[in-house]
PyMOL Python script that loads the backbone (N, CA, C, O; Angstrom):
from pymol import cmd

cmd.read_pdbstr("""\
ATOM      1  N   UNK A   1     164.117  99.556 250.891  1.00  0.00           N
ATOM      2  CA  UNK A   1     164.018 100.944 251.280  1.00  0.00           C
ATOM      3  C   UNK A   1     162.627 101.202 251.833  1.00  0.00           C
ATOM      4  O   UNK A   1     161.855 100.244 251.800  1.00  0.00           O
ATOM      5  N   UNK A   2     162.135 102.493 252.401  1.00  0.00           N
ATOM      6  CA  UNK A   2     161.092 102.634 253.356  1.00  0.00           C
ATOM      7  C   UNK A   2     160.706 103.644 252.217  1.00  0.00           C
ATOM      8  O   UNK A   2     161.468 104.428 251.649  1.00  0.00           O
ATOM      9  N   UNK A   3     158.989 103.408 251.942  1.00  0.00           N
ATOM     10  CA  UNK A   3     158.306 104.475 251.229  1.00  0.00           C
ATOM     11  C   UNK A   3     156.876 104.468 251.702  1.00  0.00           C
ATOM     12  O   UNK A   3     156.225 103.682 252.390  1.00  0.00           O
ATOM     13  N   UNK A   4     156.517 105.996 250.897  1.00  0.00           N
ATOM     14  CA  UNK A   4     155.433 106.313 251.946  1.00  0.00           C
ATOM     15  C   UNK A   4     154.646 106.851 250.876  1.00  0.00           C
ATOM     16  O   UNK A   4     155.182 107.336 249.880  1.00  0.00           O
ATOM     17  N   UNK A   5     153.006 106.772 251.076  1.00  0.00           N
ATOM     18  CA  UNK A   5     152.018 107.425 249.866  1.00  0.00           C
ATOM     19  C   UNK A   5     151.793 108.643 250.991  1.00  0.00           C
ATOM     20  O   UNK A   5     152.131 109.001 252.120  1.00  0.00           O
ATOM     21  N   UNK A   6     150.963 109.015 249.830  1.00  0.00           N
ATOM     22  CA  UNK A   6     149.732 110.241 249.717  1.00  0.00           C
ATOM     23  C   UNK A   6     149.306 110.521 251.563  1.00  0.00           C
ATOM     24  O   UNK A   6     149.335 111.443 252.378  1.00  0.00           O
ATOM     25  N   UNK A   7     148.913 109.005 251.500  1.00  0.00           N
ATOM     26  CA  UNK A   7     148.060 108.986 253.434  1.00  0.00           C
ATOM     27  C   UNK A   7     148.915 109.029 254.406  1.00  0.00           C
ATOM     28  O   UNK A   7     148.553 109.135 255.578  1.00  0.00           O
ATOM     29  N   UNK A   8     150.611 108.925 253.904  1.00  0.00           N
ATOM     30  CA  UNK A   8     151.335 109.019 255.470  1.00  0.00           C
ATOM     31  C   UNK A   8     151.228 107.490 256.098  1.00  0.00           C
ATOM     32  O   UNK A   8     151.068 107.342 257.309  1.00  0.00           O
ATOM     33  N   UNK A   9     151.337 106.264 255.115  1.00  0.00           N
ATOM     34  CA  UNK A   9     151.105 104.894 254.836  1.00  0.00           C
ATOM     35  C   UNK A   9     152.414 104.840 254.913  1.00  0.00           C
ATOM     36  O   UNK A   9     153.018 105.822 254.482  1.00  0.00           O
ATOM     37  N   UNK A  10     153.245 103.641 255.503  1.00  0.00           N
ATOM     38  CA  UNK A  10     154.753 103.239 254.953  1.00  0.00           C
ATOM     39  C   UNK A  10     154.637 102.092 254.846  1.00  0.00           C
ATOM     40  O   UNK A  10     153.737 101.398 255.320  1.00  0.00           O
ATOM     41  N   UNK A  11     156.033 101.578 253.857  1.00  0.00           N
ATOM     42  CA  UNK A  11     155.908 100.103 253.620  1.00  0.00           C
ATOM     43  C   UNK A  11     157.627  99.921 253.640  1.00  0.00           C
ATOM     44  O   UNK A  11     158.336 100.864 253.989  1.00  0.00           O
ATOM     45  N   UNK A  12     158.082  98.875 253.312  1.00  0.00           N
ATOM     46  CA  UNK A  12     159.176  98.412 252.728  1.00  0.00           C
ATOM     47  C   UNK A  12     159.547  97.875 251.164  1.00  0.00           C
ATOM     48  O   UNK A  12     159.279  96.689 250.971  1.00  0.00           O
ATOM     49  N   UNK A  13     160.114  98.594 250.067  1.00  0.00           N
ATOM     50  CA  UNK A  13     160.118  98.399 248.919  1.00  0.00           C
ATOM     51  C   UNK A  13     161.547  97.939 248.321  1.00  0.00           C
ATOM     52  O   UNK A  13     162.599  98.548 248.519  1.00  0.00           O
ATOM     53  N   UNK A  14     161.402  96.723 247.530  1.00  0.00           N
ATOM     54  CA  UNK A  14     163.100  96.559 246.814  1.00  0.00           C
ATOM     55  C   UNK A  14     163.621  98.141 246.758  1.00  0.00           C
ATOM     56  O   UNK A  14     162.832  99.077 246.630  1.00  0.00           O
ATOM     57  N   UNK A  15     164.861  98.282 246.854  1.00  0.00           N
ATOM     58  CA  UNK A  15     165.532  99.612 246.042  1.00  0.00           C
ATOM     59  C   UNK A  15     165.853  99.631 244.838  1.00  0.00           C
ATOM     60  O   UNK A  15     166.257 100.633 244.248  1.00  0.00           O
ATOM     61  N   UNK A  16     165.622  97.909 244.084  1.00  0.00           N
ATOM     62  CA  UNK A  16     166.270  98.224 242.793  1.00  0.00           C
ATOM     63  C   UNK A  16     164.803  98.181 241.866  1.00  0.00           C
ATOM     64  O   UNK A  16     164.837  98.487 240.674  1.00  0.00           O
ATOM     65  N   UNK A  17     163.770  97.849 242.409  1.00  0.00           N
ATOM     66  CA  UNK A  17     162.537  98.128 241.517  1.00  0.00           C
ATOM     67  C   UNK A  17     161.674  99.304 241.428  1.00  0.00           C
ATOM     68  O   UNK A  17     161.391  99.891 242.473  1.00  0.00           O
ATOM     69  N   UNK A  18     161.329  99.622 240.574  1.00  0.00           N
ATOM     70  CA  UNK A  18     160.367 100.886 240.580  1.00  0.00           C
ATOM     71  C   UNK A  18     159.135 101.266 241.795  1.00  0.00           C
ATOM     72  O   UNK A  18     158.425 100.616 242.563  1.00  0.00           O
ATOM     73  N   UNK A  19     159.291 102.304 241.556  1.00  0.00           N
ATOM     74  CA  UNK A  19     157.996 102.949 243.129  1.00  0.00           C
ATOM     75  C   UNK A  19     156.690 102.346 241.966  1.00  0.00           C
ATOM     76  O   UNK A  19     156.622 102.485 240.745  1.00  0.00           O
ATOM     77  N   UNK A  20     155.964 101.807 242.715  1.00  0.00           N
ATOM     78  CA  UNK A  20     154.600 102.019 242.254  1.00  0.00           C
ATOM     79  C   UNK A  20     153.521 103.622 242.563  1.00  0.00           C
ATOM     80  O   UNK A  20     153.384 104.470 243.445  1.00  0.00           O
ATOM     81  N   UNK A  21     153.027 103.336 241.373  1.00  0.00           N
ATOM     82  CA  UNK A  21     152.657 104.914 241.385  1.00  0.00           C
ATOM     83  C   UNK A  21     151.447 105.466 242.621  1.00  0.00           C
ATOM     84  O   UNK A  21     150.309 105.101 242.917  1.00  0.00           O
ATOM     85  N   UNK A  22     152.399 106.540 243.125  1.00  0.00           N
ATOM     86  CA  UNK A  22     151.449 107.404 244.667  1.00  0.00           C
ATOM     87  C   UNK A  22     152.140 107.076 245.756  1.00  0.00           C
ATOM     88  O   UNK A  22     151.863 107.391 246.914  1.00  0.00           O
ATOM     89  N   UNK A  23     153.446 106.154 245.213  1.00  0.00           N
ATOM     90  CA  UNK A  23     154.597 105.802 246.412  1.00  0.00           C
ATOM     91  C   UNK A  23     155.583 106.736 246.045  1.00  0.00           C
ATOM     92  O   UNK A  23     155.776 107.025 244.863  1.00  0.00           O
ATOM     93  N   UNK A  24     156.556 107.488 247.462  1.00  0.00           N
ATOM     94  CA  UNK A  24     157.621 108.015 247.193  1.00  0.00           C
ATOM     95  C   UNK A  24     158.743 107.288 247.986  1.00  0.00           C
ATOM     96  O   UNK A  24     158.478 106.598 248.971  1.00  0.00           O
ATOM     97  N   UNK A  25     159.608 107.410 247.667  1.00  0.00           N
ATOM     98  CA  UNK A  25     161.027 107.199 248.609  1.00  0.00           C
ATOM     99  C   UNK A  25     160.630 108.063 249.872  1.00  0.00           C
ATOM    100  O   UNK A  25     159.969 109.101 249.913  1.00  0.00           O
ATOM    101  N   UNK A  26     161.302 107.241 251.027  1.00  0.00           N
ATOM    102  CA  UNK A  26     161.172 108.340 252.771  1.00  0.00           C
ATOM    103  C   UNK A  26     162.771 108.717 252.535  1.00  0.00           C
ATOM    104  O   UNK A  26     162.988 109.908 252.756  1.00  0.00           O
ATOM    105  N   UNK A  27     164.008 107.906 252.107  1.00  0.00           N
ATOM    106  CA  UNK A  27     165.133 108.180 252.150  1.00  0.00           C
ATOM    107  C   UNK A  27     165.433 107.368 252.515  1.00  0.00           C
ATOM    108  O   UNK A  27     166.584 107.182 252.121  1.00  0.00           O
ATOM    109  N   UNK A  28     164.879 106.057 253.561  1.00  0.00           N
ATOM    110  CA  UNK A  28     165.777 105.274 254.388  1.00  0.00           C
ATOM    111  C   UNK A  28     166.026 104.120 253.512  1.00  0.00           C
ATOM    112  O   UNK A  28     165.109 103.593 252.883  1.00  0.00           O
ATOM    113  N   UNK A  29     167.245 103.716 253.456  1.00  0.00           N
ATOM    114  CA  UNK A  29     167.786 102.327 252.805  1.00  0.00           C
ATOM    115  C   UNK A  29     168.532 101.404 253.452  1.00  0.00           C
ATOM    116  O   UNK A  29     169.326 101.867 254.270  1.00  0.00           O
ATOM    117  N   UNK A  30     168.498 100.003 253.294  1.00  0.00           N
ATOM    118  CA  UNK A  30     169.005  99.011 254.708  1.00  0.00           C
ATOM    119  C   UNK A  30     168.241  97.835 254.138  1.00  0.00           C
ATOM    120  O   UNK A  30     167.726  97.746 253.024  1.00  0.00           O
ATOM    121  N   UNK A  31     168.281  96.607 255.504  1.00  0.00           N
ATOM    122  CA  UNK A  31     168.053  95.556 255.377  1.00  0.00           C
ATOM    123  C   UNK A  31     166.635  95.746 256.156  1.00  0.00           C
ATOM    124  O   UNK A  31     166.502  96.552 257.077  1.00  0.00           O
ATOM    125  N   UNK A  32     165.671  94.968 255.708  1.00  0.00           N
ATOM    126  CA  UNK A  32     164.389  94.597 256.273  1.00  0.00           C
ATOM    127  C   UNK A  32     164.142  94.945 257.543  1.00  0.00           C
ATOM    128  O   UNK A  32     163.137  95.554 257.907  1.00  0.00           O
ATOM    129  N   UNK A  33     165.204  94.506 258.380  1.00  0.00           N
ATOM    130  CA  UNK A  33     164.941  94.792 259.915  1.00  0.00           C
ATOM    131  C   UNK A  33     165.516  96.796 260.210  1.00  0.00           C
ATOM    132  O   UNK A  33     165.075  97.416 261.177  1.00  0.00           O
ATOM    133  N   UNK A  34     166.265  97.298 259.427  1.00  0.00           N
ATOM    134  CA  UNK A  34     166.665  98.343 259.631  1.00  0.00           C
ATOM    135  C   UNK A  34     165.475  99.164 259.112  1.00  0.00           C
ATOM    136  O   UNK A  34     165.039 100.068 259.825  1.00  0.00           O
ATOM    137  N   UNK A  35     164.801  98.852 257.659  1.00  0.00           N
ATOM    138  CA  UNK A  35     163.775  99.545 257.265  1.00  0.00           C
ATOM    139  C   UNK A  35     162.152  99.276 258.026  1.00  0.00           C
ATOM    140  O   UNK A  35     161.086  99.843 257.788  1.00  0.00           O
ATOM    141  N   UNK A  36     162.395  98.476 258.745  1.00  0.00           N
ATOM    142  CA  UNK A  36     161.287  98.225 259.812  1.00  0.00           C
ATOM    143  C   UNK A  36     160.902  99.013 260.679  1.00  0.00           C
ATOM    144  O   UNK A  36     159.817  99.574 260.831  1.00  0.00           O
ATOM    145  N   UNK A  37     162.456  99.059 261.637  1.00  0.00           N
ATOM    146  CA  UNK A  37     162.433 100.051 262.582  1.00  0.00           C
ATOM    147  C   UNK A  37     162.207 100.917 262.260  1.00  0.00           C
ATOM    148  O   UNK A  37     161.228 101.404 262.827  1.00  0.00           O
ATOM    149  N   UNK A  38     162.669 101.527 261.486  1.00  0.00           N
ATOM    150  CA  UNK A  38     162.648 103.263 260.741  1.00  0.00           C
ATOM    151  C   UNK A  38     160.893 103.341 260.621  1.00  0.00           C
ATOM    152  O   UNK A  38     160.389 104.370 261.071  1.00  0.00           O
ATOM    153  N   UNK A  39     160.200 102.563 260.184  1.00  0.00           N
ATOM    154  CA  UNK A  39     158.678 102.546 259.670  1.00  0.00           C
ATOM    155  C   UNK A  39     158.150 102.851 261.205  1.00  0.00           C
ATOM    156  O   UNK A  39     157.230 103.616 261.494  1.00  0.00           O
ATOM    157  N   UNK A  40     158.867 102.151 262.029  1.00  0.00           N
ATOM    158  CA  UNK A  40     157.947 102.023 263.794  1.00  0.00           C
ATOM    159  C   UNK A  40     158.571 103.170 264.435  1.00  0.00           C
ATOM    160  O   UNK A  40     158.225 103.431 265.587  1.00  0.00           O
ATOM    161  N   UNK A  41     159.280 103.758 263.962  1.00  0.00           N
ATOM    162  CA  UNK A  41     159.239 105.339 263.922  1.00  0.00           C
ATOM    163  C   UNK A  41     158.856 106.346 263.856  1.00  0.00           C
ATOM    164  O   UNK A  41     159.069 107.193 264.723  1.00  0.00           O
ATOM    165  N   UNK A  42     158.030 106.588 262.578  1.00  0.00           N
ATOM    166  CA  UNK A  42     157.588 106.923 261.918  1.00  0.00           C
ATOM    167  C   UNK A  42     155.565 107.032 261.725  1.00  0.00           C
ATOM    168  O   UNK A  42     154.651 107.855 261.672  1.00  0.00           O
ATOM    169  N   UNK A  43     155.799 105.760 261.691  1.00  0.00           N
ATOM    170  CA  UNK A  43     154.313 105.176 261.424  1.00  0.00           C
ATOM    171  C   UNK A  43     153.769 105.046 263.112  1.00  0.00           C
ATOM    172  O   UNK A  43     153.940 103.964 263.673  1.00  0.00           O
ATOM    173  N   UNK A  44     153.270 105.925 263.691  1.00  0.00           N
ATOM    174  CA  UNK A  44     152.658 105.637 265.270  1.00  0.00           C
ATOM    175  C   UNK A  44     151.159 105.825 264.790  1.00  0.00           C
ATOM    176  O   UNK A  44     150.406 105.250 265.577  1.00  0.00           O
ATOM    177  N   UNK A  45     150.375 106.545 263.584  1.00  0.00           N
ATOM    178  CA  UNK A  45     149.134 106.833 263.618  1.00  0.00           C
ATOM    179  C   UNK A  45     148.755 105.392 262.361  1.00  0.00           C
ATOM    180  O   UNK A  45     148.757 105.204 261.145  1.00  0.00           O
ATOM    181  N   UNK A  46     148.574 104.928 263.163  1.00  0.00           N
ATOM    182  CA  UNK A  46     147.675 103.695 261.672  1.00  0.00           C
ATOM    183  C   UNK A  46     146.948 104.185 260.929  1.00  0.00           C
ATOM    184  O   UNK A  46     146.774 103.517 259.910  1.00  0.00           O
ATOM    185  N   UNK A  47     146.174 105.522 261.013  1.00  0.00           N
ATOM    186  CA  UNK A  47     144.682 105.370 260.188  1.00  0.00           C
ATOM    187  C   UNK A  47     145.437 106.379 259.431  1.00  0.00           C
ATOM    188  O   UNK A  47     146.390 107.096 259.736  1.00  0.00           O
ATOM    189  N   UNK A  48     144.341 106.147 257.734  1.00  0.00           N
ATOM    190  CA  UNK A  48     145.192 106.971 256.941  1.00  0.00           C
ATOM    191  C   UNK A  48     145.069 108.378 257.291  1.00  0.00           C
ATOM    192  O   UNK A  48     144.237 108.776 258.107  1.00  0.00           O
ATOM    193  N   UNK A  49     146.030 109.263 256.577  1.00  0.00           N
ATOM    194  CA  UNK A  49     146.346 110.785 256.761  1.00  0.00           C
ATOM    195  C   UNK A  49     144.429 111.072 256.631  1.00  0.00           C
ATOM    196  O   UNK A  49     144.125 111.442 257.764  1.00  0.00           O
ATOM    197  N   UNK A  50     143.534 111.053 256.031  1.00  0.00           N
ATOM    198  CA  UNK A  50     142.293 111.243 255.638  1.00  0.00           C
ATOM    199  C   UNK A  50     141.634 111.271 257.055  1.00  0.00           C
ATOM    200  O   UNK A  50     141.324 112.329 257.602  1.00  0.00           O
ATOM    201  N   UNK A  51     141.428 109.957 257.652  1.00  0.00           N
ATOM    202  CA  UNK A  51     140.619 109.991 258.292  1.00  0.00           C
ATOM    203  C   UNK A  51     141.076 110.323 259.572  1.00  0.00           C
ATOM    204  O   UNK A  51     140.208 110.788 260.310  1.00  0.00           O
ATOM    205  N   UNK A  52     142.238 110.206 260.051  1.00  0.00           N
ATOM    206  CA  UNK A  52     142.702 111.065 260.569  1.00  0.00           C
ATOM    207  C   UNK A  52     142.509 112.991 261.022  1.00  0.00           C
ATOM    208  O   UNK A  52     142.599 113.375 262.189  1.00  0.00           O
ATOM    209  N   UNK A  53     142.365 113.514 260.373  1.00  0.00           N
ATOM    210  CA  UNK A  53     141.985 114.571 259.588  1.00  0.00           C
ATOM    211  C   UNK A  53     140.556 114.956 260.156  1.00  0.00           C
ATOM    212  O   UNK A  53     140.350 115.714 261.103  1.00  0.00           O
ATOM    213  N   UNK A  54     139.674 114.335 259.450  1.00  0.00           N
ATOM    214  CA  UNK A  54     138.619 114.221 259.703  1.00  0.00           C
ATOM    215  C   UNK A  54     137.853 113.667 261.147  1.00  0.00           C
ATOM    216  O   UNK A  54     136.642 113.852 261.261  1.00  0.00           O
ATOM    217  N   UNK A  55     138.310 113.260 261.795  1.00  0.00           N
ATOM    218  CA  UNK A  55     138.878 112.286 263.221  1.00  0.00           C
ATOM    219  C   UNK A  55     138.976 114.180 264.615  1.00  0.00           C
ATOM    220  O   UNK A  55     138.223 114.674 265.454  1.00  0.00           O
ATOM    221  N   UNK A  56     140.172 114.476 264.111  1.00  0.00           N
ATOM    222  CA  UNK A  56     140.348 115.769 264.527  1.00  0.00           C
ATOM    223  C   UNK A  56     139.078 116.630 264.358  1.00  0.00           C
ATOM    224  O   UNK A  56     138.237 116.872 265.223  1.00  0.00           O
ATOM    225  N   UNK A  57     139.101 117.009 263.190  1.00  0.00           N
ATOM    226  CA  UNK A  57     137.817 117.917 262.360  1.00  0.00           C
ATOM    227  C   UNK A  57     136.418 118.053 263.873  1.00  0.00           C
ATOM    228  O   UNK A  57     135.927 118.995 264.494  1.00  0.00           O
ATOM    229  N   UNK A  58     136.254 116.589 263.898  1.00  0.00           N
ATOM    230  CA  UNK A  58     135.013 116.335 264.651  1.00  0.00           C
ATOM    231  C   UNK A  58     135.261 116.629 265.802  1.00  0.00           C
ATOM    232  O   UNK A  58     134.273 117.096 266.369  1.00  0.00           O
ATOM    233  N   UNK A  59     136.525 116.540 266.679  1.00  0.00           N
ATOM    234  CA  UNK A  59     137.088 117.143 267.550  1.00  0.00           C
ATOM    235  C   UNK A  59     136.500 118.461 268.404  1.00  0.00           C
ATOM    236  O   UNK A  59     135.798 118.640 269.399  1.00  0.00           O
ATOM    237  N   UNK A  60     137.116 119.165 267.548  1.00  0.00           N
ATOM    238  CA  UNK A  60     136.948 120.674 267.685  1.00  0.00           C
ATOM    239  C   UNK A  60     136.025 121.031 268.016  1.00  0.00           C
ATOM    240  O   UNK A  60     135.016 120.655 267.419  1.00  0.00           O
ATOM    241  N   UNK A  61     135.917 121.931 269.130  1.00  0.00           N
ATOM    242  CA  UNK A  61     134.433 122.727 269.581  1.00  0.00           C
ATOM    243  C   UNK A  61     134.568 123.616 268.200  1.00  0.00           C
ATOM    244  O   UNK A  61     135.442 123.999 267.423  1.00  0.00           O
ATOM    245  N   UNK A  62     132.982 123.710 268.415  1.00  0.00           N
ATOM    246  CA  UNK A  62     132.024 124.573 267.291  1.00  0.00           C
ATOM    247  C   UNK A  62     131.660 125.820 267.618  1.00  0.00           C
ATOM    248  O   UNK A  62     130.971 126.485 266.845  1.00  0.00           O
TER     249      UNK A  62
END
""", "prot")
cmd.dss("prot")
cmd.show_as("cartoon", "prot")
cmd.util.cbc("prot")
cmd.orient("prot")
């Protein structure tokens, strides 16, 4: 299955083992290559949700 932390991070996780903690379920369930795609979907910004954020922040006229 496809899960995602705190930063907007995804991975691919067994469905029958426990989330490690600060991981949630995204919903998607499938085989490796199905939960892949779904991630390259999804996942277009590599850097975490944080710096990201902060990335923008500096952006902005003052």
């Amino acid at each position: 299955m496809v899960v995602a932390n705190d930063q907007d991070q995804y991975s691919t996780w067994p469905a029958e083992r426990e989330l490690p903690a600060g991981w949630r379920a995204e919903g998607t369930r499938g085989d490796e290559a199905e939960c892949l795609r779904r991630i390259e979907t999804l996942w277009t910004d590599m850097r975490p949700r944080d710096l990201s954020e902060q990335m923008s922040a500096a952006e902005e006229p003052r």
